[in-house]
C-alpha positions as CSV (number, residue, x, y, z in Angstrom):
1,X,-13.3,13.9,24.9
2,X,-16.8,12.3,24.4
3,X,-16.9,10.0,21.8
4,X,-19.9,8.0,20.4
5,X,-19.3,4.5,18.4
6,X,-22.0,3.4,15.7
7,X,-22.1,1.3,12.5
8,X,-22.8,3.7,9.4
9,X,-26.8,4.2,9.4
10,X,-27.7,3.8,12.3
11,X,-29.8,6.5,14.8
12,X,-32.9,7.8,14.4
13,X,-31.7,10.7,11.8
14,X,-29.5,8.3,10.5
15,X,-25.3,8.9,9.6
16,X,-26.0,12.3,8.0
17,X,-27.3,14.1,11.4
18,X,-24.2,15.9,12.6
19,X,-26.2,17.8,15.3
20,X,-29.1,15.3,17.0
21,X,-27.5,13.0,19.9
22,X,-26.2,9.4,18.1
23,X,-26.7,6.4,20.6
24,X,-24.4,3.8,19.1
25,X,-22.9,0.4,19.7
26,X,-19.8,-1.3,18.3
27,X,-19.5,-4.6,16.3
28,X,-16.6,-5.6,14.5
29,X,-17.3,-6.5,10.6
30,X,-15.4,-8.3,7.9
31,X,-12.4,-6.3,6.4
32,X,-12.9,-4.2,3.3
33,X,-16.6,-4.3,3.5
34,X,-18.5,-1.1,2.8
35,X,-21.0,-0.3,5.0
36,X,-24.2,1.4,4.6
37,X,-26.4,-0.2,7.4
38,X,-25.7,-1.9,10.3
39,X,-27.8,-3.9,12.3
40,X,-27.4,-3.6,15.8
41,X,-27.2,-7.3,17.9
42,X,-29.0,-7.6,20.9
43,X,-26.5,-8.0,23.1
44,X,-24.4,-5.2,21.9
45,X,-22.9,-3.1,24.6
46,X,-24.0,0.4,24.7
47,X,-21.6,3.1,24.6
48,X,-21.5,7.3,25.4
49,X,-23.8,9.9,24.2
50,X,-22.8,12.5,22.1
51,X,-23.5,15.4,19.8
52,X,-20.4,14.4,17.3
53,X,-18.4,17.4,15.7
54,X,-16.1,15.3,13.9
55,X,-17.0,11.7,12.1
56,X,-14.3,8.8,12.0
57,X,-14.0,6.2,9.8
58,X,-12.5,3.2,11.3
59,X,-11.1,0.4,9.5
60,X,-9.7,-2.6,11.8
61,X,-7.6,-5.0,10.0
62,X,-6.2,-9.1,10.7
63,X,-5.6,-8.8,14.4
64,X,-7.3,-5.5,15.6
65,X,-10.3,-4.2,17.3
66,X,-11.8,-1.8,19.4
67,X,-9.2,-2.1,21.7
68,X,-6.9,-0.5,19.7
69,X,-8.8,2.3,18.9
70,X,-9.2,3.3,22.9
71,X,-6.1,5.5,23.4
72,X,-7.9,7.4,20.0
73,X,-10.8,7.7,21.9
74,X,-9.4,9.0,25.3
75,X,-6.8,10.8,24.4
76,X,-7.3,14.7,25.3
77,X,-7.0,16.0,21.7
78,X,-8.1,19.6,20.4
79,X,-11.5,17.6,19.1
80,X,-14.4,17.4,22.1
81,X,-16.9,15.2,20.7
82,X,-16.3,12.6,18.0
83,X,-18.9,10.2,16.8
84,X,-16.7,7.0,15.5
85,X,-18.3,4.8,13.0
86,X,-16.7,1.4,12.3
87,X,-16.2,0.4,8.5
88,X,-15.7,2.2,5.8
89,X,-18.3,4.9,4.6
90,X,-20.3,4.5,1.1
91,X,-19.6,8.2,0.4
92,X,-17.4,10.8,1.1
93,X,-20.0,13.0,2.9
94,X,-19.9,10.7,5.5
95,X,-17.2,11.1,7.2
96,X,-14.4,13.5,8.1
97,X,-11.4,11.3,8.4
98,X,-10.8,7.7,8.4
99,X,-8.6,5.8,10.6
100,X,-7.0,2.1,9.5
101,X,-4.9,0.2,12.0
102,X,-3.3,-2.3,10.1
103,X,-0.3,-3.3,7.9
104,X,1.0,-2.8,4.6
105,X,-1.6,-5.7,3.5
106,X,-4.7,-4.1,4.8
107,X,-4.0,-0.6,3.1
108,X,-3.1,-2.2,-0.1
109,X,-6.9,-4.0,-0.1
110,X,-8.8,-0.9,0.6
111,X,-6.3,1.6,-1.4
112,X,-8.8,1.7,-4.6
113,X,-12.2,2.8,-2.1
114,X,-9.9,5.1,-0.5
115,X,-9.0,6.8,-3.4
116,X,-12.2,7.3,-4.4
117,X,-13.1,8.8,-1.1
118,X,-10.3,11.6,-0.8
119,X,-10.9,11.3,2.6
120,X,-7.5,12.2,4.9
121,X,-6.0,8.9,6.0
122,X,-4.6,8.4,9.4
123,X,-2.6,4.9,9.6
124,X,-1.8,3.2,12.6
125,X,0.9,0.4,12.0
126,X,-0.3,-2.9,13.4
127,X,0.2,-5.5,11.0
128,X,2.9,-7.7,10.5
129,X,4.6,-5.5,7.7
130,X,4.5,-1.9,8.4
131,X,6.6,-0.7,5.6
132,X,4.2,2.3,4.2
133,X,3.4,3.5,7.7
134,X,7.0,3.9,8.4
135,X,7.8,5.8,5.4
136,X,4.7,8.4,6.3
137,X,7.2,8.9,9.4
138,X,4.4,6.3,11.7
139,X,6.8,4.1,13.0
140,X,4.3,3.2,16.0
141,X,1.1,4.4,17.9
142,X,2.7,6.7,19.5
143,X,3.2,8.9,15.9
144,X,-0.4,7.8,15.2
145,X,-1.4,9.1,18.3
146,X,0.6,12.2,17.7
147,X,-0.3,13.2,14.2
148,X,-4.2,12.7,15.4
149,X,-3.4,15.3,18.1
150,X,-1.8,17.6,15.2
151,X,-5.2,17.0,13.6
152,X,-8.1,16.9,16.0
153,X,-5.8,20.7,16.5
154,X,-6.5,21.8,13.2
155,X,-2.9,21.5,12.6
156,X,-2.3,20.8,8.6
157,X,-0.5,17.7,8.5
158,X,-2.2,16.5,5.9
159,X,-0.4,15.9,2.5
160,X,-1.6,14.1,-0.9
161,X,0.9,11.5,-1.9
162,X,1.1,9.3,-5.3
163,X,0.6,6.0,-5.7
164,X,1.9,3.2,-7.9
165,X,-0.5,1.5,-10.1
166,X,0.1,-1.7,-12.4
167,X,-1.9,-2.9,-15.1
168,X,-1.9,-6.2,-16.8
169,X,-1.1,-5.7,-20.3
170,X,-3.7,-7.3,-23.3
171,X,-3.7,-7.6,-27.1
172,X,-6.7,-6.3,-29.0
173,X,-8.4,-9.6,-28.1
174,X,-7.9,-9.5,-24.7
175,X,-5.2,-11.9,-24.3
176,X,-2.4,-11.8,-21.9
177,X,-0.1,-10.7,-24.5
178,X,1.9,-13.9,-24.7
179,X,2.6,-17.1,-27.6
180,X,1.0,-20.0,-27.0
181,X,3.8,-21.2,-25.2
182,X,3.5,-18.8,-22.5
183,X,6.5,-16.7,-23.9
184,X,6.5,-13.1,-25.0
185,X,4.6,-12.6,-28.3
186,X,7.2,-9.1,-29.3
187,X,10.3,-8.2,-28.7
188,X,8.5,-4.5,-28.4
189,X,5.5,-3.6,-26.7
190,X,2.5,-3.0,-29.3
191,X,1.0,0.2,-29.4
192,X,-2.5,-2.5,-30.1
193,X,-2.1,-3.5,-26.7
194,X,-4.8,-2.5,-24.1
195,X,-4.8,-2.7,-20.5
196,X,-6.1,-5.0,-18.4
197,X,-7.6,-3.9,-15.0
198,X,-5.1,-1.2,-13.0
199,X,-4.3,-2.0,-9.2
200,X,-2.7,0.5,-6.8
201,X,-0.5,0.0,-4.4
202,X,1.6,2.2,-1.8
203,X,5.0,1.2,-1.3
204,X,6.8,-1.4,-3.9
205,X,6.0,-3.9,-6.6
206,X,8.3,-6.3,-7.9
207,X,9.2,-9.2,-10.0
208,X,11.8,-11.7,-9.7
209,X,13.5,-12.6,-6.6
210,X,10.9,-10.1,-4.7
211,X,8.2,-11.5,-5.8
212,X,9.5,-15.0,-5.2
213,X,10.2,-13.8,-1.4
214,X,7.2,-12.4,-0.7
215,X,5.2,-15.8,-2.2
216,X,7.3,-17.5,0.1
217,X,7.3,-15.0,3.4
218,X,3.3,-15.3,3.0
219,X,3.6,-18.8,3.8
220,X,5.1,-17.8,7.4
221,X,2.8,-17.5,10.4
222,X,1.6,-13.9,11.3
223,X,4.1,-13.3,13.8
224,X,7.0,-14.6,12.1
225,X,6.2,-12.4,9.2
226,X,6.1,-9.2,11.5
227,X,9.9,-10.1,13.0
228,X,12.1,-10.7,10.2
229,X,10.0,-12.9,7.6
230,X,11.0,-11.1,4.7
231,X,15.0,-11.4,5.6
232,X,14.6,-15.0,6.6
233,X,13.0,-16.1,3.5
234,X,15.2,-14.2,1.4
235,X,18.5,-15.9,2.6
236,X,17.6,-19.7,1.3
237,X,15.6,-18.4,-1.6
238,X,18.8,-16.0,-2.8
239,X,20.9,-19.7,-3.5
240,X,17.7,-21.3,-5.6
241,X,17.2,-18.4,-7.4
242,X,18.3,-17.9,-10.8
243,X,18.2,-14.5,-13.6
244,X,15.6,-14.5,-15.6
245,X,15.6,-12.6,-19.0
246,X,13.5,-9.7,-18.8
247,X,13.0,-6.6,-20.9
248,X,12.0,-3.0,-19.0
249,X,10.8,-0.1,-21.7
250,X,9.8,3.0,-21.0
251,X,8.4,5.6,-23.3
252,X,10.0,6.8,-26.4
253,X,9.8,9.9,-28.0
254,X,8.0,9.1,-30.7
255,X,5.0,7.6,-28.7
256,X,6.3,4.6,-29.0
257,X,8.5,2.4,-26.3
258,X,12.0,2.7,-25.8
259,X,13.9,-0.1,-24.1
260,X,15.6,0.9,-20.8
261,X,17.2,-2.5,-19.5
262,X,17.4,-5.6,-21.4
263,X,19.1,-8.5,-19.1
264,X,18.8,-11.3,-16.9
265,X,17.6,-10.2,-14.1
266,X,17.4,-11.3,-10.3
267,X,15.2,-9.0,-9.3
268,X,13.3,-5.7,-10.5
269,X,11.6,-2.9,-8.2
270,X,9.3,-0.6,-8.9
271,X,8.8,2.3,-5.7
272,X,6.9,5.0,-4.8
273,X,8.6,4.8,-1.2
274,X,11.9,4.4,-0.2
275,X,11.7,1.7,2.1
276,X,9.9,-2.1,2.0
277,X,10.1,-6.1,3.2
278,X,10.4,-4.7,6.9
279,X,12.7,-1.8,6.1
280,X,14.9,-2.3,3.1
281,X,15.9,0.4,1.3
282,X,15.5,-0.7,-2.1
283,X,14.5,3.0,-3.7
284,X,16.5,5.3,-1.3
285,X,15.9,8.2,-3.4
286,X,12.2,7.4,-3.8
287,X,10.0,10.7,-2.9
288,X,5.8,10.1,-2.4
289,X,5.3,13.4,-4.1
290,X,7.1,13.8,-7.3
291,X,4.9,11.6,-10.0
292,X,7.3,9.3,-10.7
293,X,8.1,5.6,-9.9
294,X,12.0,5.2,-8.6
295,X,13.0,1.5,-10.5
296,X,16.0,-0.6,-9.7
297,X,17.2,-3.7,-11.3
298,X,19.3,-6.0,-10.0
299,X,21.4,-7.7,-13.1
300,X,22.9,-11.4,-13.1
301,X,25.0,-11.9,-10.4
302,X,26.6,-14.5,-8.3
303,X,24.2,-16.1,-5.2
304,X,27.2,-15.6,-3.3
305,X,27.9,-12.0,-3.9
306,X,23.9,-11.0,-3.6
307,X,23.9,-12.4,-0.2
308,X,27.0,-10.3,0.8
309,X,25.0,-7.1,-1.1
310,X,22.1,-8.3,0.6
311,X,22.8,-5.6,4.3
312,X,24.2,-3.1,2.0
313,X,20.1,-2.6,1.3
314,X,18.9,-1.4,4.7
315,X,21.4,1.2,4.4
316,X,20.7,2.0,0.5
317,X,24.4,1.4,-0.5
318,X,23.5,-1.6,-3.5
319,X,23.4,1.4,-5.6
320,X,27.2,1.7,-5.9
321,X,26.8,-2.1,-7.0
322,X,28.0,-2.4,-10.6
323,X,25.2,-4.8,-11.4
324,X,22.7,-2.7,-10.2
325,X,20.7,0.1,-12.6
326,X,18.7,2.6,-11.3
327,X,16.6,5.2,-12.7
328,X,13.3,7.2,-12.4
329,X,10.0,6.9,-15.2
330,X,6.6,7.7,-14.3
331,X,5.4,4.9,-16.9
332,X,6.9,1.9,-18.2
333,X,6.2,-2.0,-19.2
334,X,7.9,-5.3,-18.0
335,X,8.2,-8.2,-20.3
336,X,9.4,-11.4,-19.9
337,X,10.1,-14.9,-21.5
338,X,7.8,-16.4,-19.8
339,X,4.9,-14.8,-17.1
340,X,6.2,-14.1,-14.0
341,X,4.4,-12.9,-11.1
342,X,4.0,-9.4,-9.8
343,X,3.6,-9.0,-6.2
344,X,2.9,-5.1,-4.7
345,X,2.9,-4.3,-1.2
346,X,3.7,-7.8,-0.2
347,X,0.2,-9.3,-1.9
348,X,0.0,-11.0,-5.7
349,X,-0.8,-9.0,-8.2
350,X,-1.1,-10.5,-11.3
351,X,1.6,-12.1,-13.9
352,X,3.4,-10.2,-16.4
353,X,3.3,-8.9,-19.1
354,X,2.3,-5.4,-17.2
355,X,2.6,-1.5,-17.4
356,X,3.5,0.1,-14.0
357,X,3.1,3.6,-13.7
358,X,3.0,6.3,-10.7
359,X,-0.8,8.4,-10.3
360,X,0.4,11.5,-9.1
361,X,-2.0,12.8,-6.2
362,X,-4.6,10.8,-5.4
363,X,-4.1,9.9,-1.6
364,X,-4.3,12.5,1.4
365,X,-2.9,11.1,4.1
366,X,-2.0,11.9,8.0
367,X,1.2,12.0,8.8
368,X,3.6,13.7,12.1
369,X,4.3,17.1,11.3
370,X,8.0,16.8,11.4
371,X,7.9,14.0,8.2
372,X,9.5,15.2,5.2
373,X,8.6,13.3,1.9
């Protein structure tokens, strides 16, 4: 395979010559930065020579660089000549695919430009939480490597996926729509309220003792994070942890809001994959493809007994829990007594009160051509 590697612009005819020869050089830029133009550093090394049929996109998140994109670039794949450009392209005409070897956190800062790209994704787990990779059926390089094959082949393992997006919810004024001591204003969403700006995210949100966890689990070094931060923090924070009273509504039929669970609650999740926190499964009946957001809420219960529930999740059995609820909405709206935060994908999101709600479609993805979603 001959493979060129250039910053976006650069060459004499520039990125959108697919047929002159592309002389480029790699640099590593900062994460989630756009690239038009690239300078190229005097000192840069300079790489092969190519006529590029194909164009990729390549996104290096906390950790990588270009040595983990050689085995992409020397593997024997059905593609002959590749011209790889590092960042990520201004426009979809661009490129042909993009590439992004990171974790969980890296796809969830870029998921907004990549939707409104519609480029094919291909992930490559390499990040300390690796949750959404392994529920596209990418538990390492080796399926990376694999479903590139499948692709460089013109093999059609691509398929669009949803995505979860959450919204801060406003009154008319554009308030958080909370008293002026931080509580809930109504004991019913208003139809007045607007929304604030929507996030995405790829795997799981939560609130309550998720959200708590993943604060916390941030707080550990990169490494510990990557082997069993999630589980570790989750232990000592179970025993400090108490229900909060929170209210989860989803639509009515009238157009108004209907109220699904009204408890104190430990914890609430909100997934468009199955699996998260290093491969939990919260949502085992979560699907990718089917519009809607798979929710469960974990009800008051005794520290004692959620630490004994706690293994049941890595093998999906909490649902035969009495104090767990679990049902499927493609909209709804979290309020609490006071704001809590919202975390998504392992990052903070904003604080409640929010609407979370599943956008059907809007992510093609790369994936091994044996996954089933």
């Amino acid at each position: 395979m001959m493979t060129s590697v250039t910053g976006f612009g650069e060459g004499e005819a520039g990125y959108h010559s697919r047929n002159g020869p592309v002389l480029g050089r790699l640099q590593r830029w900062p994460l989630g930065q756009v690239l038009e133009s690239l300078p190229i550093p005097e000192n840069a090394s300079t790489l092969l020579l190519s006529t590029a049929h194909m164009r990729a996109a390549v996104i290096f998140g906390l950790g990588c660089s270009a040595k983990n994109l050689k085995p992409f670039q020397t593997d024997e794949s059905g593609c002959e000549k590749i011209n790889w450009r590092i960042g990520l392209p201004a426009a979809a005409d661009q490129a042909d695919i993009i590439l992004l070897f990171g974790g969980d956190g890296t796809i969830h800062r870029h998921l907004s430009q990549l939707v409104k790209l519609g480029l094919p994704v291909l992930v490559v787990p390499a990040g300390s939480g690796n949750d959404f990779a392994r529920a596209l059926g990418l538990r390492g390089v080796r399926d990376s490597l694999a479903a590139w094959r499948n692709f460089c082949s013109g093999g059609s393992n691509i398929r669009t996926i949803d995505l979860g997006v959450i919204a801060p919810l406003e009154d008319a004024g554009g308030a958080p729509s909370t008293d002026a001591q931080g509580k809930s204003a109504r004991h019913e969403p208003s139809r007045d309220s607007v929304l604030g700006t929507p996030h995405y995210f790829c795997s799981v949100a939560g609130v309550g003792l998720d959200a708590e966890v993943a604060r916390r689990a941030n707080t550990l070094p990169r490494w510990l994070r990557g082997h069993g931060g999630y589980a570790l923090t989750l232990a000592p924070t179970i025993f400090r942890f108490a229900p909060l009273p929170m209210k989860i509504f989803t639509p009515a039929e009238d157009g108004g809001w209907a109220i699904r669970s009204d408890q104190p609650t430990m914890l609430a999740a909100f997934a468009n994959t199955a699996i998260y926190g290093g491969g939990m499964k919260i949502a085992p009946q979560a699907r990718m493809d089917d519009g809607q957001l798979d929710v469960c809420v974990i009800g008051g219960v005794d520290p004692f007994k959620l630490a004994c529930m706690f293994p049941t999740i890595y093998f999906g059995r909490h649902l035969r829990i009495r104090e767990v609820e679990y049902f499927q909405a493609a909209r709804l709206r979290v309020e609490t007594e006071k704001p809590l935060d919202i975390y998504a994908d392992g990052e903070y999101i904003c604080r409640t009160p929010v609407e979370v709600s599943a956008e059907r479609g809007v992510l093609r993805v790369v994936h091994p051509s044996q996954t089933s979603f």
